[in-house]
VOGU-3710 file (C-alpha; in Angstrom, 3 decimals, decimal comma):
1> xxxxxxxxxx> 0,000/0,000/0,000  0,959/3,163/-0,785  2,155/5,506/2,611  -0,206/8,377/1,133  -2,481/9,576/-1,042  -1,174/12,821/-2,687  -3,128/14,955/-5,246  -2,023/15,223/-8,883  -0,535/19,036/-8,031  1,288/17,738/-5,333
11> xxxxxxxxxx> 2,719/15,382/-7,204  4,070/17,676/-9,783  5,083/19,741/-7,292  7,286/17,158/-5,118  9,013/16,613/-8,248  9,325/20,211/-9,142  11,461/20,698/-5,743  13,754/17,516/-6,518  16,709/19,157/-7,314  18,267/16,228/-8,867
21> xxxxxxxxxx> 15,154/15,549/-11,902  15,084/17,245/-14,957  14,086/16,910/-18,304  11,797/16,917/-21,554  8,297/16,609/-21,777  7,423/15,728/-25,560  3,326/15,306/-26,300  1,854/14,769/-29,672  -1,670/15,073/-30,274  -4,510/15,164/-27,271
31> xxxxxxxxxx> -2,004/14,469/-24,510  -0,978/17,858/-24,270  -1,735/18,053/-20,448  1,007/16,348/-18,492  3,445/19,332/-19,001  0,868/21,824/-17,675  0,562/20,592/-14,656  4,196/20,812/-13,796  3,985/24,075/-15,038  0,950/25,294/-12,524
41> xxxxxxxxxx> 2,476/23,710/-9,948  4,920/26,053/-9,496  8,915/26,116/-9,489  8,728/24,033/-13,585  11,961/26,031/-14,324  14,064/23,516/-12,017  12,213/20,475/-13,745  11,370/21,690/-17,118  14,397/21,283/-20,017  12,348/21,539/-23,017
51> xxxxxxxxxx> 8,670/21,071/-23,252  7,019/20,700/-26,993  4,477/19,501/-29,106  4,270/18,526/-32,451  0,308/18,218/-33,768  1,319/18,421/-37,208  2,515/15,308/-38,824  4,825/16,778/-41,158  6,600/18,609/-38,573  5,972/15,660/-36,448
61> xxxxxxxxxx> 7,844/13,198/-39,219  10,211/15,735/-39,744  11,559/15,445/-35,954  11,037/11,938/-35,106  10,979/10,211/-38,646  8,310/8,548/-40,609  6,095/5,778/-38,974  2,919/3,674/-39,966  0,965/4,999/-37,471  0,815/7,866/-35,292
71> xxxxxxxxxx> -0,188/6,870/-31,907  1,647/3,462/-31,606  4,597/2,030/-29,838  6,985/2,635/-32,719  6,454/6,606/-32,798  6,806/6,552/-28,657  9,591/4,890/-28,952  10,929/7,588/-31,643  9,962/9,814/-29,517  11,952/8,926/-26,179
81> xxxxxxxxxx> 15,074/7,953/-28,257  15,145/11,103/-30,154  14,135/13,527/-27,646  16,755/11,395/-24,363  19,801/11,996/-27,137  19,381/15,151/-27,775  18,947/16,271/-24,062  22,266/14,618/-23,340  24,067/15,674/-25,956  23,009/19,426/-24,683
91> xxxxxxxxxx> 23,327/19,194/-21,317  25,692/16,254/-19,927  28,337/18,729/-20,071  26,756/21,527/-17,646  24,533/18,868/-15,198  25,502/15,364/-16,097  27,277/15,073/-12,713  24,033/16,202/-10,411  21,145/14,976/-12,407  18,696/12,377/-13,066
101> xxxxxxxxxx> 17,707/13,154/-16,670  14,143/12,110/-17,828  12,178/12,453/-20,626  8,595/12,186/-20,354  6,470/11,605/-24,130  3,127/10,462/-25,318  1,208/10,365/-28,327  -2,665/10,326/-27,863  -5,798/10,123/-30,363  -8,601/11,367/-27,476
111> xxxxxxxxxx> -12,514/11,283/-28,876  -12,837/13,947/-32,322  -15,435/16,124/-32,857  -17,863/13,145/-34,695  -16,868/10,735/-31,827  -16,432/7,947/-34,204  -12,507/7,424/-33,043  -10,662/4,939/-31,175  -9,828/7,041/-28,051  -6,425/5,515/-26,980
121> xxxxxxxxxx> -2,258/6,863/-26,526  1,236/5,350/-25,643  2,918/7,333/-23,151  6,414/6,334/-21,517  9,132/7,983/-19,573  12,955/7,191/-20,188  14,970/7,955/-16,695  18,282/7,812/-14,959  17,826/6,635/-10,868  20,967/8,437/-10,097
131> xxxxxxxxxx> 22,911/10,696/-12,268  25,593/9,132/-15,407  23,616/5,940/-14,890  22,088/4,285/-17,787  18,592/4,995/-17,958  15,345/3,109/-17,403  12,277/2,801/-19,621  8,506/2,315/-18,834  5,947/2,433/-21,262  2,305/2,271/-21,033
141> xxxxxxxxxx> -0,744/1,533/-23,654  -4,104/3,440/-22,574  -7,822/3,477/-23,452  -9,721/6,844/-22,469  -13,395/5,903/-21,028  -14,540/9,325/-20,407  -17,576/11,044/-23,359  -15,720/14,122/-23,744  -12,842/15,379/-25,233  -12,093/17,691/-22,115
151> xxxxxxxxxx> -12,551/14,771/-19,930  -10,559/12,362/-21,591  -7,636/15,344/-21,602  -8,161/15,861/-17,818  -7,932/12,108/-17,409  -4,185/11,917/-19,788  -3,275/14,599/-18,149  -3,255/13,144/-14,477  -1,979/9,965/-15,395  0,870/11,376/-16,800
161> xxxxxxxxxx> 1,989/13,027/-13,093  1,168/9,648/-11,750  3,475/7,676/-14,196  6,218/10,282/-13,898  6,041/10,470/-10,452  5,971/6,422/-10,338  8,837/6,442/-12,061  11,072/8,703/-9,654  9,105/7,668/-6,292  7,416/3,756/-6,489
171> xxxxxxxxxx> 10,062/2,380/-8,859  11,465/0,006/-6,135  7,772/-1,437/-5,750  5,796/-2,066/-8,943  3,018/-3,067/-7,223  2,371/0,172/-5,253  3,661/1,636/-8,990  0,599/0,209/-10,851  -1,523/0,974/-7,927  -0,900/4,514/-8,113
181> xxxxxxxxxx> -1,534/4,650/-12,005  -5,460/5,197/-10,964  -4,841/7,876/-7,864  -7,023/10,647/-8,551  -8,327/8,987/-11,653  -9,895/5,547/-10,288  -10,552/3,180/-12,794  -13,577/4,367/-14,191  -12,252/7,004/-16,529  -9,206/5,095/-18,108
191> xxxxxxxxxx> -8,025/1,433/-19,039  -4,219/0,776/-18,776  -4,030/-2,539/-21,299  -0,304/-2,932/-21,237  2,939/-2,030/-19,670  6,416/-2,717/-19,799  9,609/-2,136/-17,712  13,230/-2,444/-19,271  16,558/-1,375/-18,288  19,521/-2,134/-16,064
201> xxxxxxxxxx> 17,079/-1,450/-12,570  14,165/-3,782/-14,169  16,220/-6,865/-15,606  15,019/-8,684/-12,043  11,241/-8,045/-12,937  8,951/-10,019/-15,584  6,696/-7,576/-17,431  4,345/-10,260/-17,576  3,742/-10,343/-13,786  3,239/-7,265/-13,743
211> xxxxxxxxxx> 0,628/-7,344/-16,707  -1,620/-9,606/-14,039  -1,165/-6,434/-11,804  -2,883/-4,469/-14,218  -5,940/-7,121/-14,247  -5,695/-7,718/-10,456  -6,145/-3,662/-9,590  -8,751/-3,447/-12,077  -6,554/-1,310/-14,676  -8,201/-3,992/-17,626
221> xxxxxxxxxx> -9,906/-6,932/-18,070  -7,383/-8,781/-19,688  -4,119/-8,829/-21,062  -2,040/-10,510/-24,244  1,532/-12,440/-24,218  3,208/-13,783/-27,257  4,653/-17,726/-27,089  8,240/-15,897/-26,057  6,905/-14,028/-22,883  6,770/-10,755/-24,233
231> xxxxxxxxxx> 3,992/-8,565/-23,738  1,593/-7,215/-26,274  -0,761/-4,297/-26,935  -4,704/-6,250/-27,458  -5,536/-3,723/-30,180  -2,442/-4,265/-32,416  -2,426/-7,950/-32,232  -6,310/-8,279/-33,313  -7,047/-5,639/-35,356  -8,555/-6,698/-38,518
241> xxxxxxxxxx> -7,585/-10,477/-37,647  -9,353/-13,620/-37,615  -9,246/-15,309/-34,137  -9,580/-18,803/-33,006  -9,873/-19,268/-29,135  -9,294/-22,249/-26,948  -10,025/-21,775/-23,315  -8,127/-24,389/-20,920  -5,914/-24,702/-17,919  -3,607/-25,928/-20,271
251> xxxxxxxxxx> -1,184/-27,317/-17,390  0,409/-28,481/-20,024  -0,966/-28,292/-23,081  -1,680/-31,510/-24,595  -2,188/-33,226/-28,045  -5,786/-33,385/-27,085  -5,312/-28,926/-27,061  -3,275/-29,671/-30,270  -6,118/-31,496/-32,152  -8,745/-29,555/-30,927
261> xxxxxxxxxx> -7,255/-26,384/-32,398  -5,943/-28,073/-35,635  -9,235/-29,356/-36,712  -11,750/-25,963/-35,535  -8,471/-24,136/-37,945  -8,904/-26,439/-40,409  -12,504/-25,697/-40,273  -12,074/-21,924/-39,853  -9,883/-21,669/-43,027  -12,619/-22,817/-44,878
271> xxxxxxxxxx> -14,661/-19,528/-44,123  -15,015/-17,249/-47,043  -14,327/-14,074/-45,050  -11,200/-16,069/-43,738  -9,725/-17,364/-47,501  -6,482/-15,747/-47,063  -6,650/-13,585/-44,432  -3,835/-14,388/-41,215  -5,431/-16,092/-38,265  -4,570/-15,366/-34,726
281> xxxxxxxxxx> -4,638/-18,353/-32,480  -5,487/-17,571/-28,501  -4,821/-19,733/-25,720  -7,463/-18,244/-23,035  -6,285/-18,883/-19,692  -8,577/-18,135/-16,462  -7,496/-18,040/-13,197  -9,390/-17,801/-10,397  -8,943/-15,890/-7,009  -5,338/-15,123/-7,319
291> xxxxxxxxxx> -5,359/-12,089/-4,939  -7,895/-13,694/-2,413  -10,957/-11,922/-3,126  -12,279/-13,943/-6,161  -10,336/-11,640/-9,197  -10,413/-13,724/-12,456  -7,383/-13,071/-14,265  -7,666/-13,566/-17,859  -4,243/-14,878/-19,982  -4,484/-15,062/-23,196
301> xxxxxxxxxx> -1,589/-16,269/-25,556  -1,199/-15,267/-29,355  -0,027/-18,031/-31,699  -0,355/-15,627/-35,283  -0,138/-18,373/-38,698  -1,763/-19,147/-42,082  -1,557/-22,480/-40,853  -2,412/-23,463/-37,464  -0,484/-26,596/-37,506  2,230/-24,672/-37,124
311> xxxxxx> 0,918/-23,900/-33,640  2,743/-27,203/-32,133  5,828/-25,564/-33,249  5,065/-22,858/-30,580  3,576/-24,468/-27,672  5,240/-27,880/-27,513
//
């Protein structure tokens, strides 16, 4: 549990008076609310490098590079590298020795003015725990719940100060770290769906643990891993797909699993709307009161081919 309960000013503002943190805020489309409230706070000049925004997507493409889509993993990750070299190169020099250099981006689709969007944004925040160290990335994938577009701003906006503040303050405890992702917000207004930790102060933690942690604090219903481990974003690994779902305990997986799923494929692929098209294969895994107090924790394991025989190659 989390000592206290601090509002999302006072969180800006704690990190405002760290003396040590300092860096970039980068925001691309509707999440163009995380930098303000550092800036309200008061004292932004000793935590505030560079803050920017780039709405346009030429100018966008002409900072970060060309991409296939605008709000997705790839540009975030654009972002962060982009935006983390350039304040180093520029400031290493002057405050390498006494800071903790972060940079904070996001790139966010909230509702449009017909409300016929998909209301979703990556955000992430590249950090150093103590000054020259290599530094630390965690990323997040969320869904915006709220009607409006005001609403769904608000919401981005104080998420942002929680994951920042995460970052500096919970990152010895992911637990109370995805906990603290809903303070102020509850989990009402927005849906975290995925999140991952890398770098030299993570390489003791499995991202997919702390995916259940996400399903467990009622941040989203579910959540997706690949056959290797890794952890993937629902929307991007369905969209415009063909599934085929096999629930199961799978402990293991058998050839009974095996020739269930090779025969409804075999079926499947016979579809019209499916001639051709890629198929992904989900293993749907249910557990049942994990934290004590009945939560159903939903697994569910992507096994993407033309051919689902080539599923055994995966799981056996």
């Amino acid at each position: 549990m989390k000592p206290y309960d601090l509002t999302t000013n006072r969180k800006a503002l704690t990190l405002n008076l760290d003396a040590q943190v300092y860096g970039t805020f980068a925001e691309i489309g509707a999440g163009q609310e995380v930098a303000r409230h550092f800036f309200t706070a008061g004292g932004a000049s000793a935590t505030i490098a560079k803050s920017m925004s780039a709405y346009d997507m030429k100018f966008s493409d002409d900072i970060y590079g060309r991409c296939k889509r605008y709000v997705s993993i790839e540009r975030l990750l654009q972002m962060l590298d982009h935006e983390y070299e350039l304040l180093v190169e520029r400031l290493m020099d002057t405050r390498g020795k006494d800071t903790t250099f972060f940079v904070y981006a996001n790139t966010v689709a909230a509702r449009n003015y017909q409300g016929t969007n998909e209301c979703h944004g990556w955000m992430g925040i590249r950090f150093q725990l103590a000054p020259q160290c290599l530094p630390n990335d965690i990323m997040i994938h969320v869904r915006m719940l709220d009607n409006t577009t005001i609403a769904q701003q608000e919401a981005l906006g104080i998420i942002g100060v929680n994951l920042i503040y995460g970052a500096f303050i919970y990152n010895h405890d992911y637990k109370v770290f995805i906990e603290s992702l809903a303070d102020n917000l509850g989990n009402a207004r927005i849906e975290v769906d995925m999140i991952t930790f890398k770098g030299p102060a993570f390489e003791h933690l499995d991202n997919r643990i702390l995916s259940l942690q996400l399903v467990q604090q009622g941040l989203t219903n579910a959540v997706i891993f690949s056959p290797d481990g890794s952890v993937l974003q629902p929307s991007e690994v369905l969209y415009k797909k063909s599934i085929l779902l096999e629930r199961g305990s799978f402990r293991p997986i058998t050839h009974i699993n095996i020739d269930m799923i090779t025969c409804a494929g075999a079926q499947l692929l016979q579809e019209p709307q499916v001639i051709g098209e890629d198929i992904v294969v989900l293993l749907e895994i249910t557990i049942k009161s994990v934290s004590g107090f009945g939560t159903r924790l939903t697994l569910r394991f992507p096994l993407k081919s033309k051919r689902v025989k080539m599923l055994e190659d995966n799981v056996l």
